[in-house]
C-alpha positions in Angstrom: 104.7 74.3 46.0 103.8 71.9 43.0 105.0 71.6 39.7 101.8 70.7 37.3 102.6 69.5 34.3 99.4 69.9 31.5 99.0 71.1 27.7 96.9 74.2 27.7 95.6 75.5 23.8 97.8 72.3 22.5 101.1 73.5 24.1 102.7 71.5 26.7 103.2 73.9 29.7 104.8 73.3 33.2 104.1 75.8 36.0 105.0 75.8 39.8 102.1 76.7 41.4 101.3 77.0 45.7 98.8 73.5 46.2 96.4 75.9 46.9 96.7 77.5 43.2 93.2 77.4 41.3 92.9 76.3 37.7 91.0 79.5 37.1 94.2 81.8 38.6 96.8 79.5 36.9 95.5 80.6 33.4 95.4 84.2 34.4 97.8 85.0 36.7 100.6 82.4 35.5 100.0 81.3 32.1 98.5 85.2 30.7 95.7 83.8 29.7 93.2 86.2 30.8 90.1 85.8 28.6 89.1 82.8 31.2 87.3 85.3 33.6 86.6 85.3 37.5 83.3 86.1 38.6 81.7 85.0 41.7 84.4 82.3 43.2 81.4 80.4 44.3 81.0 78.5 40.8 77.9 79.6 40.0 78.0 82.6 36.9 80.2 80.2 34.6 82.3 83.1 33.9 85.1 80.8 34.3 84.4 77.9 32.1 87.2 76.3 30.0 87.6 72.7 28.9 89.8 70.1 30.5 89.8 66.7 28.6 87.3 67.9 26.4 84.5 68.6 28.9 83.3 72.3 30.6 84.8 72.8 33.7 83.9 75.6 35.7 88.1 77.2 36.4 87.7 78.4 39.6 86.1 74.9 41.4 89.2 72.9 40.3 92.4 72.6 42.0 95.3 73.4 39.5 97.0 70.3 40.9 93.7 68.1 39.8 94.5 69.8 36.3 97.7 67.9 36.1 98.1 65.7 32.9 95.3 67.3 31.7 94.3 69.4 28.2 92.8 72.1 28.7 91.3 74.9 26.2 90.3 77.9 27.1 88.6 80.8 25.0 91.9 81.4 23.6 92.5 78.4 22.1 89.1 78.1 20.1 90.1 80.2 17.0 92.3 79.0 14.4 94.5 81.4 13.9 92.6 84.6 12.4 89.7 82.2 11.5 87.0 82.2 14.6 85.5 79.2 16.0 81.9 78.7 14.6 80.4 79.7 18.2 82.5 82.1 18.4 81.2 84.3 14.9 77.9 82.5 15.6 78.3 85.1 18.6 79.3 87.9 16.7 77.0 87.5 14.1 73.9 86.9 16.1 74.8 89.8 18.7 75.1 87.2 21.9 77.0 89.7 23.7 77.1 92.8 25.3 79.4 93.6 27.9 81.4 91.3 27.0 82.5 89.4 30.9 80.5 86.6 30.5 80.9 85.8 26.7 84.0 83.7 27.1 82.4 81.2 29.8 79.6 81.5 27.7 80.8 80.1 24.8 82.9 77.6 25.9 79.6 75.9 27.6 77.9 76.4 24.5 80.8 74.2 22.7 80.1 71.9 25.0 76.7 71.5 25.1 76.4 71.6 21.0 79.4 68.4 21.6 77.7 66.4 24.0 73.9 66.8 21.9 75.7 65.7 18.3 77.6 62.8 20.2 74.2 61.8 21.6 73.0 60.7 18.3 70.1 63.3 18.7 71.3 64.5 15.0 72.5 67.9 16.5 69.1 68.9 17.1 68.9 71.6 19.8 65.7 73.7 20.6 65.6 76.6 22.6 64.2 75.3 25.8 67.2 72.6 26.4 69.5 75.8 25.5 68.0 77.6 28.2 68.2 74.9 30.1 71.8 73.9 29.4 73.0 77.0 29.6 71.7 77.8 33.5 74.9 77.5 34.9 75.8 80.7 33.0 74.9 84.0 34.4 74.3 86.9 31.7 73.8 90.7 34.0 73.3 92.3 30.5 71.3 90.6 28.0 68.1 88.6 27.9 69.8 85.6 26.9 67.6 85.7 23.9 70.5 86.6 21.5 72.9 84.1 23.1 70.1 81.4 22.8 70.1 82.1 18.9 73.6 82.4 18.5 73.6 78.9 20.6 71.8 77.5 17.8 73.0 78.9 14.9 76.8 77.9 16.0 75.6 74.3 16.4 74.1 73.9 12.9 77.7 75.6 11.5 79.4 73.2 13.5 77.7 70.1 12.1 79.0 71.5 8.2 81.9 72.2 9.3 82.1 68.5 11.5 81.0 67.4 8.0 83.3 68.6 6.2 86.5 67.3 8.1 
C-alpha cells in the first residue's frame, strides 16, 4: 500500500491505494469519480482520458503512484459550476454523442488537442482532417464521428472568445 498524494478537479486529495492501483480505478473506485470510463484496458478506445498536468492521459495506462504530485482533471472538473465547458455544449449542441460511453474521453482529448493547436501559434485553426486525425486514439461504436468532428471545431472557435475574453 501507497499513499498518493495529488489535486484532482482543484482539490487536494490523499488516497491509499495497493502499488498496483491504476489512475483510471483510483478516480472511480476511490475518489467517485465515475464519469472517467473503462473501456478496453489495453489503452486503445480513449474511453479513459483525463488530464494530468494539463496534458491527455489515457487513465488506465498510468500507475496511480506515477499520478503522485500531479493535477489532474477529469470530465468532472470541466464545468464551472452549472455553466458547461465550451466543448462540452459544443457537444451538446452539435449532437457529438450518442450513447454516451465514450463522450467523456472524447472530450477531454478534444480539450486537448484544441490546447495544444492555439499554443502552437497556428491561430487555433483546426480543419477536419487533423481532427480526424487527432482524435484516432478515440474509439466512437455509435456514431460516424462526423458530429464529434463538428462539435470538435465548433468548441475550439468558442474557446478562442472565451480565451479572449479572460
Amino acid at each position: 500500500m501507497s499513499t498518493v498524494k495529488l489535486t484532482v478537479n482543484g482539490k487536494a486529495v490523499s488516497v491509499d491505494v495497493e502499488d498496483r492501483t491504476l489512475l483510471v480505478h483510483l478516480l472511480r473506485e476511490n475518489l467517485n469519480l465515475t464519469g472517467t470510463h473503462v473501456g478496453c484496458d489495453t489503452s486503445q478506445c480513449g474511453a479513459c482520458v483525463v488530464h494530468v498536468d494539463g496534458r491527455a492521459v489515457k487513465s488506465c495506462t498510468m500507475l496511480a503512484g506515477q499520478a503522485a504530485g500531479s493535477n489532474v482533471t477529469t470530465i468532472e472538473g470541466l464545468a464551472k459550476g452549472d455553466e458547461l465547458h465550451p466543448m462540452q455544449a459544443a457537444f451538446r449542441d452539435n449532437h457529438g454523442l450518442q450513447c454516451g460511453y465514450c463522450t467523456p474521453g472524447m472530450i477531454m482529448s478534444a480539450v486537448d488537442i484544441v490546447h495544444r493547436h492555439h499554443s502552437q501559434g497556428s491561430g487555433g485553426k483546426l480543419d477536419e482532417e487533423t481532427v480526424r486525425h487527432e482524435l484516432e486514439g478515440n474509439i466512437c461504436r455509435c456514431t460516424g464521428y462526423h458530429n464529434i468532428v463538428k462539435a470538435v471545431l465548433d468548441a475550439a472557435g468558442r474557446m478562442k472568445v472565451a480565451q479572449a475574453a479572460e
